[in-house]
SEVEXVO-985057 format. One record per atom (N, C-alpha, C): residue number from 1; atom name; residue in one letter; x, y, z; chain. Coordinates in pm, 1 decimal. Layout:
seq, atom, type, u, v, w, mol
NUM, CA, A, X, Y, Z, A
...
This chain:
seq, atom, type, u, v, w, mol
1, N, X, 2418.1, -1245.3, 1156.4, A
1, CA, X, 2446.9, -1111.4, 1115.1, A
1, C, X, 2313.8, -1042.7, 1077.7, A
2, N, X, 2289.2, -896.0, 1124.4, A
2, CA, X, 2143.7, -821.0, 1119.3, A
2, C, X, 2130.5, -793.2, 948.8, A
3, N, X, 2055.2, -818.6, 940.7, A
3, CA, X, 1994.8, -738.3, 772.1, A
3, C, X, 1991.2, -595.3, 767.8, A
4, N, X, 2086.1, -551.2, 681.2, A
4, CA, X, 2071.1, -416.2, 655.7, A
4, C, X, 1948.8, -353.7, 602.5, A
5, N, X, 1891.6, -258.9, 617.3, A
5, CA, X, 1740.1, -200.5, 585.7, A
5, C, X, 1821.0, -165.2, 418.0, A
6, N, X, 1699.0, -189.2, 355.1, A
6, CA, X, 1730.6, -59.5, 201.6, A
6, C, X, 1721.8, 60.2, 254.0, A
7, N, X, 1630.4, 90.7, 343.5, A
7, CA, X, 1660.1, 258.7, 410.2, A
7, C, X, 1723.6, 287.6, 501.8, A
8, N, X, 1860.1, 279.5, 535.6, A
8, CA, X, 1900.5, 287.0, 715.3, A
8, C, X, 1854.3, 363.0, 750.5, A
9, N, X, 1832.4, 485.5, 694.4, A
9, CA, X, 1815.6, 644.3, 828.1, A
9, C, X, 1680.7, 633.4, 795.0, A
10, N, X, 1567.2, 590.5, 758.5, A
10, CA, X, 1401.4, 540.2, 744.9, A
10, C, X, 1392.1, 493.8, 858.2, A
11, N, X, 1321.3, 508.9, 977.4, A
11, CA, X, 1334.7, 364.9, 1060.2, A
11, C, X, 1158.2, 436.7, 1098.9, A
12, N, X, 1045.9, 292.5, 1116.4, A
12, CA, X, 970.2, 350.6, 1126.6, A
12, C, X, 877.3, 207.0, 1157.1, A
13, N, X, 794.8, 167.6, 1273.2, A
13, CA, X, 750.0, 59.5, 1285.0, A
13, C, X, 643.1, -0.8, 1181.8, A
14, N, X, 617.8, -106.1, 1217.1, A
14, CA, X, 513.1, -225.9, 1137.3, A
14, C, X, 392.8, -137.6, 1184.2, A
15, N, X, 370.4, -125.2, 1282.7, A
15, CA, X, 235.3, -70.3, 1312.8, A
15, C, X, 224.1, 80.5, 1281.2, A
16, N, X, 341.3, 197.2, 1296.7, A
16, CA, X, 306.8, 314.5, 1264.3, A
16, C, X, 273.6, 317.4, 1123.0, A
17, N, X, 347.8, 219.3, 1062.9, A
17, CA, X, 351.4, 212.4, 888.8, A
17, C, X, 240.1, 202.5, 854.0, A
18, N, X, 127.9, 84.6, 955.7, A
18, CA, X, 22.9, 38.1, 935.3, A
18, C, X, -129.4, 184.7, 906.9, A
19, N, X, -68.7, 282.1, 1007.9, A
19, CA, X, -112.5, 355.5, 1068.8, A
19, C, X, -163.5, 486.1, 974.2, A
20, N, X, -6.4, 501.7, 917.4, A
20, CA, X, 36.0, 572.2, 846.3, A
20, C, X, -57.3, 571.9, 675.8, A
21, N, X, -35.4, 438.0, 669.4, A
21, CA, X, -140.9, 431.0, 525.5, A
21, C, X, -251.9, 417.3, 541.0, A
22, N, X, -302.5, 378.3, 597.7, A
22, CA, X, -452.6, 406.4, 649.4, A
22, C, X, -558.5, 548.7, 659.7, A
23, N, X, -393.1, 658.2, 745.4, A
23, CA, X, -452.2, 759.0, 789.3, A
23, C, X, -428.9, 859.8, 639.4, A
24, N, X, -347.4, 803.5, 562.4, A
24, CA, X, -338.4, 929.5, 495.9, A
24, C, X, -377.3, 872.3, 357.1, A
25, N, X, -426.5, 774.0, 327.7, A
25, CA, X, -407.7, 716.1, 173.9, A
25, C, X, -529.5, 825.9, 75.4, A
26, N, X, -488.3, 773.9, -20.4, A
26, CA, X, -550.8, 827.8, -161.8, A
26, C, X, -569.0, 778.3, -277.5, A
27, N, X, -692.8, 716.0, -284.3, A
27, CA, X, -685.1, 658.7, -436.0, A
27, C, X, -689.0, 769.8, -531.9, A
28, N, X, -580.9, 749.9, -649.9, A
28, CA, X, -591.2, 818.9, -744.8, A
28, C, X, -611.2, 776.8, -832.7, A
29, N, X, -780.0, 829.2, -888.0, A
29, CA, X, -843.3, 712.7, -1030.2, A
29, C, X, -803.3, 751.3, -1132.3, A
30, N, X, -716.9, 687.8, -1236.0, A
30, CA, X, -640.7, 733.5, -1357.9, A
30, C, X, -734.0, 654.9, -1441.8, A
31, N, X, -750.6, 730.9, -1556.4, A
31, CA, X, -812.9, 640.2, -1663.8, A
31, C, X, -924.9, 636.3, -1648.8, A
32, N, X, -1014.8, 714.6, -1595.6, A
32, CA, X, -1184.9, 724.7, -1581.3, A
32, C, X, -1234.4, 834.7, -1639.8, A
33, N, X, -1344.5, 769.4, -1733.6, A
33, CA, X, -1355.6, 840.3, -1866.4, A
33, C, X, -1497.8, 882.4, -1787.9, A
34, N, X, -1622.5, 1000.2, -1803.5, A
34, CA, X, -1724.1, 988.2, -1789.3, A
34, C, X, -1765.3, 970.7, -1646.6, A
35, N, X, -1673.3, 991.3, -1573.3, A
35, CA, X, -1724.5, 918.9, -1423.1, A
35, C, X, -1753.6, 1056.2, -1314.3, A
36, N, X, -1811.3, 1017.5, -1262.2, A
36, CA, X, -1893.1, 1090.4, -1164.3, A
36, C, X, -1781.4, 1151.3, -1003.5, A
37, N, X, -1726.0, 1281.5, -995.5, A
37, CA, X, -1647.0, 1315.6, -947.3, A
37, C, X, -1707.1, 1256.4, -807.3, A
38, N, X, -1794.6, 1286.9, -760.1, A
38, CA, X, -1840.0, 1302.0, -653.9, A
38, C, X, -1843.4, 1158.7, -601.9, A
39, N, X, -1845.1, 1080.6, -672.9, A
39, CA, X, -1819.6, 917.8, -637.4, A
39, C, X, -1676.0, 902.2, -572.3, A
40, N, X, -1552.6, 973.6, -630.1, A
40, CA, X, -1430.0, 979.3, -608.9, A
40, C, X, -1430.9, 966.5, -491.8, A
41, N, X, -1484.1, 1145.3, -457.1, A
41, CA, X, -1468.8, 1184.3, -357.8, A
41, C, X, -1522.8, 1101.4, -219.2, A
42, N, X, -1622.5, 1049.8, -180.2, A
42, CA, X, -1688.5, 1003.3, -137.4, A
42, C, X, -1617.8, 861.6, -94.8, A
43, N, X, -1552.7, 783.1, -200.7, A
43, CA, X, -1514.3, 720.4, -205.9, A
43, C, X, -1312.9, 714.5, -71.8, A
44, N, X, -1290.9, 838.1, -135.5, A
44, CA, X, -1180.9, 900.5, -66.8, A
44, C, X, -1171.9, 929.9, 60.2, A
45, N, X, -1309.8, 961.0, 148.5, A
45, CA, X, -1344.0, 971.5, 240.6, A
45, C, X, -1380.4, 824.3, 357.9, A
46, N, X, -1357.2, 709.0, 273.5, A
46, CA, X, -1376.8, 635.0, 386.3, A
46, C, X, -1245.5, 541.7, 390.6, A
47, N, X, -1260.6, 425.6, 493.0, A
47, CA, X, -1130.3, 418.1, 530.5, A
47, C, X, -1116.0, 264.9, 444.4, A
48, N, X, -990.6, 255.5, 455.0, A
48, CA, X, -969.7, 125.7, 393.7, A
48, C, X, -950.0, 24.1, 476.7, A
49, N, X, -1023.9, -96.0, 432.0, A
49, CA, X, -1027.0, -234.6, 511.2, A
49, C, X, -892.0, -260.9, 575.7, A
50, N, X, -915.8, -279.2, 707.2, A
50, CA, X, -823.7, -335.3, 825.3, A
50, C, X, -734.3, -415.8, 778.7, A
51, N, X, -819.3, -505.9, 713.5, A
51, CA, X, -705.7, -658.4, 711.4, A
51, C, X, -605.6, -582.0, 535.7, A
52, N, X, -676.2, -529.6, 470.5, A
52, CA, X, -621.4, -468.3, 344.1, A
52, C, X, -482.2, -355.5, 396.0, A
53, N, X, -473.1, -291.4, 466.3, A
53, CA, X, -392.8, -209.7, 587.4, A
53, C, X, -321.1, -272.9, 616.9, A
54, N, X, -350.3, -359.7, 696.5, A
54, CA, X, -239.9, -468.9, 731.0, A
54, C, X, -180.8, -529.9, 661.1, A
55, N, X, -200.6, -608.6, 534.4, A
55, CA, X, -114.0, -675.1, 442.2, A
55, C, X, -48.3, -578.3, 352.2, A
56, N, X, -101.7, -485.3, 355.2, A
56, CA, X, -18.6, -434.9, 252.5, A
56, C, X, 142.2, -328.3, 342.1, A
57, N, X, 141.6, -315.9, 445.2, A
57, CA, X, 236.9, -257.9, 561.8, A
57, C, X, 306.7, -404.2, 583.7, A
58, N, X, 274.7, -480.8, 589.6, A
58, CA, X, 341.5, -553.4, 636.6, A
58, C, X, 443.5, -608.3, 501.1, A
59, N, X, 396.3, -636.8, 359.2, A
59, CA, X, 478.3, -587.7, 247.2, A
59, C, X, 577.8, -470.8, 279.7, A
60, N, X, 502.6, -391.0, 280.1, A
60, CA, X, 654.2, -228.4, 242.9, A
60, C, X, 680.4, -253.9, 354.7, A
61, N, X, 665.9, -287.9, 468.4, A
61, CA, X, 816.3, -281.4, 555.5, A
61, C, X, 885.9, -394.4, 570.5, A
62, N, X, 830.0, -551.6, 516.1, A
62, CA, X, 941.6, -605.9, 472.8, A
62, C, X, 1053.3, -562.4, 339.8, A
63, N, X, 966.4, -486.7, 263.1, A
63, CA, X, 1060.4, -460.8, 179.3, A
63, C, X, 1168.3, -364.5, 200.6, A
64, N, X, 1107.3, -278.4, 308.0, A
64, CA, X, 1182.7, -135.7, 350.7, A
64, C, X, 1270.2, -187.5, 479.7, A
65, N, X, 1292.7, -297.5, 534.0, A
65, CA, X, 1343.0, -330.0, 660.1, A
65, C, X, 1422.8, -470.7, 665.6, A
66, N, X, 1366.1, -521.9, 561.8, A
66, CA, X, 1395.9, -661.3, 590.1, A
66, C, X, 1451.9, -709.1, 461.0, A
67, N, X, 1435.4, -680.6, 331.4, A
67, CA, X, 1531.2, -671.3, 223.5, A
67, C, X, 1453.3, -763.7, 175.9, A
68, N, X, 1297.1, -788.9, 187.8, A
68, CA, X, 1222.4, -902.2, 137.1, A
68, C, X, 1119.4, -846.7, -24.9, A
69, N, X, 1133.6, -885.1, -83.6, A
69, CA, X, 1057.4, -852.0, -224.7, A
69, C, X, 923.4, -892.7, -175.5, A
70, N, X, 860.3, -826.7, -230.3, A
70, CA, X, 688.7, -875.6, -214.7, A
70, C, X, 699.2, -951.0, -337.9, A
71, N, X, 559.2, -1003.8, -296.0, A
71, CA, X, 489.5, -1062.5, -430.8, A
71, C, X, 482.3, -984.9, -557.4, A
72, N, X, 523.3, -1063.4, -670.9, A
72, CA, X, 520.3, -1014.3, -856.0, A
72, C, X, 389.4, -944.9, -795.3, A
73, N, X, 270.7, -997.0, -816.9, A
73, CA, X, 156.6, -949.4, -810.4, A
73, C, X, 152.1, -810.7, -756.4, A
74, N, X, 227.9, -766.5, -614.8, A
74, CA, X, 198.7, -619.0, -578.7, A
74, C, X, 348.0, -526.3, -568.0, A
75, N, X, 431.3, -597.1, -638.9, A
75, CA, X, 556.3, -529.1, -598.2, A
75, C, X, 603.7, -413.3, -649.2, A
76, N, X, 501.4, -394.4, -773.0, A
76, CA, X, 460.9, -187.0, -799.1, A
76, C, X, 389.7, -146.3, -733.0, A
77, N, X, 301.6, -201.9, -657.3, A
77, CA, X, 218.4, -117.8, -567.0, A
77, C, X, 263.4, -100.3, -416.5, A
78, N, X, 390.7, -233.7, -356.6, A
78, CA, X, 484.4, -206.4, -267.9, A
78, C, X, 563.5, -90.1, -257.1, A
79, N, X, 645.2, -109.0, -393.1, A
79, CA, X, 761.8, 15.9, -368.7, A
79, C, X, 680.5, 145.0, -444.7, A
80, N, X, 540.3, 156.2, -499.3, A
80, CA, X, 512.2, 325.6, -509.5, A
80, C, X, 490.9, 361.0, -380.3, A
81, N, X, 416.2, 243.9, -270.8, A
81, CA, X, 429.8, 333.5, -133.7, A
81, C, X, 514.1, 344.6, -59.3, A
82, N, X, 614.8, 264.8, -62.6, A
82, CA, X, 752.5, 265.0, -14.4, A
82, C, X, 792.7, 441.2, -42.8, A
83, N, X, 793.4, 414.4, -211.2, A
83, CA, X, 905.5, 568.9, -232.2, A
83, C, X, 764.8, 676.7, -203.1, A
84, N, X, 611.1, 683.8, -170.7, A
84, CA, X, 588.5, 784.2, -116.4, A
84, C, X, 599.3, 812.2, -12.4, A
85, N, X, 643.0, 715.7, 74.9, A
85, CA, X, 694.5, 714.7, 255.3, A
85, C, X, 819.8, 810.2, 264.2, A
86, N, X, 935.4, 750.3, 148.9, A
86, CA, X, 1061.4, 788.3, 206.1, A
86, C, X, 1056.1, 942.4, 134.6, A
87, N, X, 948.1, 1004.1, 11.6, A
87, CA, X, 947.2, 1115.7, -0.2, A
87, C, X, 890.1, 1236.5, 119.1, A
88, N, X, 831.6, 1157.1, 186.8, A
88, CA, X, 768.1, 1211.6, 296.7, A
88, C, X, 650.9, 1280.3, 248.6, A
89, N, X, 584.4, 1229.8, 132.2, A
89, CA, X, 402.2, 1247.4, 72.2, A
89, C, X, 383.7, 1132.1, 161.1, A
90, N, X, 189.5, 1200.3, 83.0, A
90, CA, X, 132.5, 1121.4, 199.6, A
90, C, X, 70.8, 1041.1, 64.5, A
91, N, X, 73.8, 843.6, 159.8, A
91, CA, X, 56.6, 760.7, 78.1, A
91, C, X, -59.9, 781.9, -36.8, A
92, N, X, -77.0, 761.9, -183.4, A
92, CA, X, -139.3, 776.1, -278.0, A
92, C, X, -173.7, 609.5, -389.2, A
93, N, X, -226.0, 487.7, -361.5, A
93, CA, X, -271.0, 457.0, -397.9, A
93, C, X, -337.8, 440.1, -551.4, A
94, N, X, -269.1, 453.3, -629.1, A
94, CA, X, -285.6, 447.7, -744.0, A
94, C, X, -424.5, 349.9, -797.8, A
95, N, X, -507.2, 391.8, -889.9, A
95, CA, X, -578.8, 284.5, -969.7, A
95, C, X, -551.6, 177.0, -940.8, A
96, N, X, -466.5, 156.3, -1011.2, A
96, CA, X, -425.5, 19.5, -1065.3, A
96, C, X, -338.8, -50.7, -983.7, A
97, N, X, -282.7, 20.3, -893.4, A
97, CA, X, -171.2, 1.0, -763.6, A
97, C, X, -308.7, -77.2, -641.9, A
98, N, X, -399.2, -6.9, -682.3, A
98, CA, X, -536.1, -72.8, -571.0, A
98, C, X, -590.2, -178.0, -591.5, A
99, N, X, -596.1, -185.5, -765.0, A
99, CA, X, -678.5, -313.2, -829.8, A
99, C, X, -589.7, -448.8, -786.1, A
100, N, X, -467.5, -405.8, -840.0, A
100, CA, X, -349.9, -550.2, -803.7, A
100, C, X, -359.1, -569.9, -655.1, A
101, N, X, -385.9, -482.0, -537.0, A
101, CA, X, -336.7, -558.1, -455.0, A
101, C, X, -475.0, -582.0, -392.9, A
102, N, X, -598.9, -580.4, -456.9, A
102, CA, X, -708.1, -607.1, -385.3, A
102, C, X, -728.8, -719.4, -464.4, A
103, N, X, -700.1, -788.5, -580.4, A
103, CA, X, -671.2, -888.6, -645.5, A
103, C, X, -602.3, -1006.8, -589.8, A
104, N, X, -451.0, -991.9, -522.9, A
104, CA, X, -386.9, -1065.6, -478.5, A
104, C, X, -430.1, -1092.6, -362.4, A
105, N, X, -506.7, -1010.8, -250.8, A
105, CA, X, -542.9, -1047.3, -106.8, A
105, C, X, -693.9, -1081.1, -142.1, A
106, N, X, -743.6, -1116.1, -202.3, A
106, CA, X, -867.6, -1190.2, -231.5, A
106, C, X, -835.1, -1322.1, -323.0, A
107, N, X, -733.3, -1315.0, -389.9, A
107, CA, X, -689.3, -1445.1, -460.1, A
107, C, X, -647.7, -1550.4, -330.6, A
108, N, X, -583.1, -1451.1, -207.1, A
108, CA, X, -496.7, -1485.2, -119.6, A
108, C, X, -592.1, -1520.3, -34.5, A
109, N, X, -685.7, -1461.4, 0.0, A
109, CA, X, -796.8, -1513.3, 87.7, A
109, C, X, -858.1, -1697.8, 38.5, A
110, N, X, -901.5, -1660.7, -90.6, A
110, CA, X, -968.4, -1774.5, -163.2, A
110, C, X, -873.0, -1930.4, -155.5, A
111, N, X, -738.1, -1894.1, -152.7, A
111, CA, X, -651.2, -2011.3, -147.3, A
111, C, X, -656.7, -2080.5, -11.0, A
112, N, X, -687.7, -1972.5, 82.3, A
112, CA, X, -666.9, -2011.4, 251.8, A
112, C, X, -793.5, -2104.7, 249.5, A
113, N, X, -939.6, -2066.4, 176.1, A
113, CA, X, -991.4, -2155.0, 203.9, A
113, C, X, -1037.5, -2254.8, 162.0, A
């Protein structure tokens, strides 16, 4: 029997998803006291690591397709991009939504080897 999506009328591939956060993301630095705007910006302007793109799409659309929980470690930073997908914003990356999951895919790297 097929797995029902949490989104039925969402339907949207592994790779456009992939595509999708890549092309539109946004870190939004909360909690930076003293800091240098122009770093932001700059920062905002380049793209985010391939393999970082990829794991993290491949999370929200198991979670959005396949009824699979991510990892404790990123599963606020799963479903904030989940629900900015199904709002139809463009993905936003939170602080701390960035720190956890660049944490877990470098914890995740380090175990592989």
């Amino acid at each position: 029997m097929p797995v029902e999506p949490k989104i039925p009328h969402f339907r949207m591939t592994l790779r456009g998803l992939q595509q999708l956060i890549d092309k539109h993301w946004c870190l939004a630095s909360y909690l930076i006291i003293n800091f240098d705007i122009s770093e932001i910006v700059q920062l905002a302007e380049k793209e985010l690591p391939a393999a970082f793109t990829k794991e993290l799409a491949k999370h929200v659309y198991g979670y959005m397709y396949e009824n699979k929980m991510p990892p404790a470690e990123i599963a606020t930073t799963v479903l904030n991009v989940a629900e900015d997908l199904i709002a139809g914003n463009e993905v936003q990356l939170r602080a701390g939504d960035y720190i956890a999951a660049q944490k877990y895919m470098m914890g995740k790297s380090r175990r592989k080897a």
